[in-house]
C-alpha distance (Angstrom), angle and dihedral (degrees) to the residues before:
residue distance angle dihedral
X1 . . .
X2 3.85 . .
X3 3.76 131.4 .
X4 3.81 126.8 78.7
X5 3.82 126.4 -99.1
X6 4.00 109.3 -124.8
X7 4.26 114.2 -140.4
X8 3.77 129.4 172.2
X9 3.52 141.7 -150.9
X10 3.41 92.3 -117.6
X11 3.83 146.2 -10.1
X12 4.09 116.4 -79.6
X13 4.13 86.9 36.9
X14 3.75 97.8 126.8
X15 3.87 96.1 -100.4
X16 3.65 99.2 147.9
X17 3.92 91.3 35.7
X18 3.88 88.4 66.0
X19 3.64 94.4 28.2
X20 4.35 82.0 61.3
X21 3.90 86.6 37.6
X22 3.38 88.6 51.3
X23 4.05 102.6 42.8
X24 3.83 82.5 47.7
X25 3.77 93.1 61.7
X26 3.55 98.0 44.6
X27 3.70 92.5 48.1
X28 3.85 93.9 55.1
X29 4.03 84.5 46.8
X30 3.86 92.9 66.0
X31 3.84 87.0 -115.4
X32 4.08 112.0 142.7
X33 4.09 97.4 -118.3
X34 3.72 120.9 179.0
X35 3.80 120.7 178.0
X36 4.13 129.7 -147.0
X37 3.61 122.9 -176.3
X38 4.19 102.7 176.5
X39 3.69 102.3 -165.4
X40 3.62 134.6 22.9
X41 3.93 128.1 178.0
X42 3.69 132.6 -154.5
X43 3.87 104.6 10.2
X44 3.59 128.8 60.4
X45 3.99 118.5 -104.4
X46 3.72 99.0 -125.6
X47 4.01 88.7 43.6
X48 4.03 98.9 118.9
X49 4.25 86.1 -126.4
X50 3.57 89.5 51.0
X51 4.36 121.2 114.5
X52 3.86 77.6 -128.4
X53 3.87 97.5 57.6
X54 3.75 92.0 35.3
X55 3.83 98.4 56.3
X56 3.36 95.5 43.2
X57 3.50 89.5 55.8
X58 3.76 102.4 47.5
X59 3.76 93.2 43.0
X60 3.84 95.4 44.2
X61 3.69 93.5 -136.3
X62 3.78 117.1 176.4
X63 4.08 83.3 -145.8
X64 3.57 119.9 117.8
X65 3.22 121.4 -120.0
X66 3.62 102.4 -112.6
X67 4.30 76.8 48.8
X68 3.71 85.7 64.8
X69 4.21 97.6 36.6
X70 3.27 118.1 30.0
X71 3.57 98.1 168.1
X72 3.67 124.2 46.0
X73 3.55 135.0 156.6
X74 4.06 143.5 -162.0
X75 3.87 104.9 -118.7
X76 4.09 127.1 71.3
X77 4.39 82.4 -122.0
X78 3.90 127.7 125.4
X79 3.85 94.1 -79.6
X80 4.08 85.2 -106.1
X81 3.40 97.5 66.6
X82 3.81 100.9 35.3
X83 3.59 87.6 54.4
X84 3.64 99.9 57.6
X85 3.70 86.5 50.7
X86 3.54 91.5 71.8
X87 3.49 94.3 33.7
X88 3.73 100.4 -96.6
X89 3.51 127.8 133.2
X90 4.19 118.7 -179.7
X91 4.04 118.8 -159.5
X92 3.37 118.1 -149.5
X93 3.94 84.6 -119.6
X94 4.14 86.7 60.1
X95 3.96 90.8 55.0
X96 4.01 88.8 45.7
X97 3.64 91.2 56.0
X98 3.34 100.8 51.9
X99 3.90 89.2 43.0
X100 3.91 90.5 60.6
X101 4.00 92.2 49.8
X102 3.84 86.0 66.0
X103 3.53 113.8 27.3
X104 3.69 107.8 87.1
X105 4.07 82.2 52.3
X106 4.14 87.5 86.2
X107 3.69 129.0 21.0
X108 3.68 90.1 -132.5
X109 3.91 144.9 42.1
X110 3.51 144.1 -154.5
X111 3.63 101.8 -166.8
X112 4.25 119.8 -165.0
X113 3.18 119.9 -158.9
X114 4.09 128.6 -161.1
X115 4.11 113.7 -99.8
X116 3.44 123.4 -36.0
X117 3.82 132.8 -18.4
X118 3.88 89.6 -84.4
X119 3.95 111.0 45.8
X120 3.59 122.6 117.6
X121 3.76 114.9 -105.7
X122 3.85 89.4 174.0
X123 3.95 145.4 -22.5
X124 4.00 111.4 -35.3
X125 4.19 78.9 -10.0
X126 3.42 130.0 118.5
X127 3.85 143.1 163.6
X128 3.73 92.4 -88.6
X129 3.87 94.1 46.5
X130 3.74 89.4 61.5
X131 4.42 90.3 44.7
X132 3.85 88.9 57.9
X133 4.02 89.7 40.9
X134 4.50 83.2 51.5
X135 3.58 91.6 39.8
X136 3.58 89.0 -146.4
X137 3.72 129.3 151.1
X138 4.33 111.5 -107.3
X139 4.04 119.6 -118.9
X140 3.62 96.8 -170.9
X141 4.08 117.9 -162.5
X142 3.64 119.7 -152.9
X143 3.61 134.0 174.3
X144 3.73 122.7 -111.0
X145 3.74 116.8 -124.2
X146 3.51 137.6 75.8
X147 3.27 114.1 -32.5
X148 3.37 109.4 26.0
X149 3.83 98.3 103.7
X150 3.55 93.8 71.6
X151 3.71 87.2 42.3
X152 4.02 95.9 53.5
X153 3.93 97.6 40.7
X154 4.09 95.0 56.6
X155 3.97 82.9 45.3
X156 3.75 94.7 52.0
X157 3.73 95.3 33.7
X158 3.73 91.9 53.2
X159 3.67 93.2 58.6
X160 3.39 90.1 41.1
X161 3.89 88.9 62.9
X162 4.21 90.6 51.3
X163 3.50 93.6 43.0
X164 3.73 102.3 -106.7
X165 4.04 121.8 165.9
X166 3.25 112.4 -118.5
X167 4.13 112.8 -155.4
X168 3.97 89.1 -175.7
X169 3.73 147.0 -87.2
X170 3.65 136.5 -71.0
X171 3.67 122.9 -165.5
X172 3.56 110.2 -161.5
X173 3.92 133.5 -165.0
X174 3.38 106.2 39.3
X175 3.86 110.1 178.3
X176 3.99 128.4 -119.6
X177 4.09 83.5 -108.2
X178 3.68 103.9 36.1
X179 4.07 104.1 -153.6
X180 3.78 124.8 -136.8
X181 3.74 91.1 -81.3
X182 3.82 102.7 48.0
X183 4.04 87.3 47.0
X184 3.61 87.7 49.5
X185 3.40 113.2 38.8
X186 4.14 100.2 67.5
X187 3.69 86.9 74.3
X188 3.66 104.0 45.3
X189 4.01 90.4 43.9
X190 3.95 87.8 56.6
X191 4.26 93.6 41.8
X192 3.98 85.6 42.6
X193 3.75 100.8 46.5
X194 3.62 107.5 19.8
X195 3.43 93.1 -138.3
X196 4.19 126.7 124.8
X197 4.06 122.9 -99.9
X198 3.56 101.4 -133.4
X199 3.77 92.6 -170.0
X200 3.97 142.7 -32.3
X201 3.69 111.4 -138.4
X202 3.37 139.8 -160.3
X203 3.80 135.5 -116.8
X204 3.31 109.1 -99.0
X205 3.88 121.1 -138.7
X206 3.84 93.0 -155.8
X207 3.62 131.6 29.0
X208 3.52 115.3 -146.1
X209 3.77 133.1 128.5
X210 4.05 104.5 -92.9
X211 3.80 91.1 43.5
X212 3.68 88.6 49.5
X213 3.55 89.3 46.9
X214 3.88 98.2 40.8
X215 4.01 85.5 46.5
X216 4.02 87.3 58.8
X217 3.64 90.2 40.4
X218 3.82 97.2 55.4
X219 3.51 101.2 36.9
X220 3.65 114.7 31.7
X221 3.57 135.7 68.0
X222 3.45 105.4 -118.8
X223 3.66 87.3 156.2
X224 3.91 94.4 66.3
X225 4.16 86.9 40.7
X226 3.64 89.2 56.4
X227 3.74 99.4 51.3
X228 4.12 88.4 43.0
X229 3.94 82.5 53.7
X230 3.85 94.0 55.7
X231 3.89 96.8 -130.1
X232 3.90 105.9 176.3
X233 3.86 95.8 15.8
């Protein structure tokens, strides 16, 4: 399978934003994108604010949207946690079948995962069990200010250490008035970690899809994702 599999260094990042941004792009490129989000907590999947609703919209998927997250449960909890509240517990082998009844539908995938790299999507299962499973290169989104260097080098050095592909980094929100640290820290996280910026973005004022998609357009590399996805090989 090709795509890339997008992480964060934390939850409230912007992963779905640039997941959307991204979908967006690829769509308007001709390139066959699908999207799969397995587990979401504390909103429901068809809710029209959900990551569910929003990548299906942005990528123009003729999934469903229990296709695209099979798993979803009522509290805003690491998707672990909320699930045992209700009594739910999700293997990894649960999220892998459900992956192979829709992956032949595109030729690509953006895959979203829950979090950061590390948080438990199920018993002795985290976010970085189910990468290796997907054998998908990482985009990880970070945010910009202080902080976030510390953040973004355990990330990155942690998948390092399992042997995770890392397709590059995206540090998203930048403010109007970028402070010392947000000017800064670009070139420290690419000396530290050795690892490409894909893009820094800026906080956007509106969400909506064309300044989503303009946002990815103008400040991303979609170029160098494409070629790390293989399209036309």
């Amino acid at each position: 399978m090709k795509g890339f599999f997008v992480t964060g260094t934390d939850t409230g990042v912007g992963k779905t934003t640039i997941s959307c941004g991204l979908a967006a792009v690829l769509k308007e490129k001709k390139i066959d994108v699908g999207v799969f989000k397995p587990l979401l907590s504390g909103i429901s999947r068809d809710h029209p604010e959900s990551d569910t609703s929003l990548l299906k919209q942005m990528s123009q998927t003729s999934l469903s949207y229990e296709d695209i997250t099979p798993f979803s449960f009522k509290e805003p909890l690491a998707p672990y946690v909320a699930g045992k509240l209700e009594g739910k517990v999700v293997d990894i082998e649960d999220v892998l079948y459900r992956w192979e009844r829709i992956r032949e539908i595109h030729e690509y995938f953006i895959v979203e995962g829950a979090g950061g790299i590390s948080v438990p999507l199920g018993e002795n299962f985290l976010v970085s069990d189910l990468i290796k499973a997907l054998q998908l290169p990482i985009v990880i989104v970070a945010r910009p200010n202080l902080g976030t260097v510390n953040h973004i080098f355990l990330t990155v050095q942690y998948a390092k250490s399992i042997g995770l592909k890392i397709a590059g980094i995206v540090i998203n929100g930048i403010s109007d008035h970028p402070d010392i640290a947000e000017k800064t820290n670009p070139k420290l996280i690419e000396e530290l970690c050795d690892v490409p910026i894909l893009g820094i973005t800026p906080k956007l004022k509106e969400i909506s899809k064309e300044s989503v998609q303009n946002m990815v357009k103008d400040h991303i590399d979609v170029t160098l994702l494409i070629n790390q996805m293989g399209v036309g090989r």
